[in-house]
N, C-alpha and C positions, 0 to 999 in steps of 0.2 A: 677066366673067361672074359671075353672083352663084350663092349654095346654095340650092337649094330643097329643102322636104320633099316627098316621095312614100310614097304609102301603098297597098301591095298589098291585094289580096280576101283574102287571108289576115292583115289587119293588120295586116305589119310596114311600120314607117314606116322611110324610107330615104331621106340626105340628100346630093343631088349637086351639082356644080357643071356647070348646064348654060346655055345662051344662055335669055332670057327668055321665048323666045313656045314654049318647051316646055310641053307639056302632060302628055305620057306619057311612062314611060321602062319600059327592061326590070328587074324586079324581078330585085335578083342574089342573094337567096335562093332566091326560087322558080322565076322567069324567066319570072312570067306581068307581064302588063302593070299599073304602077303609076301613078296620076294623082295630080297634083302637089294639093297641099293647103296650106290658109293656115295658117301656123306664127307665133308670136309673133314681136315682132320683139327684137332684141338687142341695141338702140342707145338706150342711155341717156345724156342729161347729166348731169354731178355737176360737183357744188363750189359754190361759191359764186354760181353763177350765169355761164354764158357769157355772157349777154349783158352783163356789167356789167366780165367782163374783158376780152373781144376786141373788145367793136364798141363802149364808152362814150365820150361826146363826155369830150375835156378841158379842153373852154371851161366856166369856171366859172359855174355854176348853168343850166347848158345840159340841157334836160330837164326842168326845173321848169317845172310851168306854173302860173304864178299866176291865182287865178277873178277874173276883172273883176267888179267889185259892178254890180249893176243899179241905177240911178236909176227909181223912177218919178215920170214927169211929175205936176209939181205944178201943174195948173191946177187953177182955181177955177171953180165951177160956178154960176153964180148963176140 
């Protein structure tokens, strides 16, 4: 079950661990009824880059993509 915030008519925000398809809970300051509100989220990546430490190929120059040069057709137009 994850935290969600709730935020009472009186404005205090209140943060539970309830099942997800909660919508309302009983405010425990005031004990009038509190509905759940979008809150930032708290999951950051750092460092040097997840994806180049957990998930990089280690076939050498795997992930490189070299550009094909285009040729254009060299016909003659007489």
């Amino acid at each position: 079950m994850p935290f969600y915030e709730f935020q009472c008519p009186e404005g205090i925000v209140t943060e539970s661990l309830v099942p997800m398809d909660t919508r309302h809970i009983k405010c425990p300051h005031c004990n009038r009824r509190a509905k759940k509100i979008m809150s930032a989220c708290s999951f950051k990546l750092m460092g040097g880059g997840w994806y180049a430490d957990g998930y990089a190929s280690t076939k050498k120059g795997a992930g490189k993509s070299t550009p094909k040069g285009t040729k254009k057709d060299s016909k003659k137009t007489s």
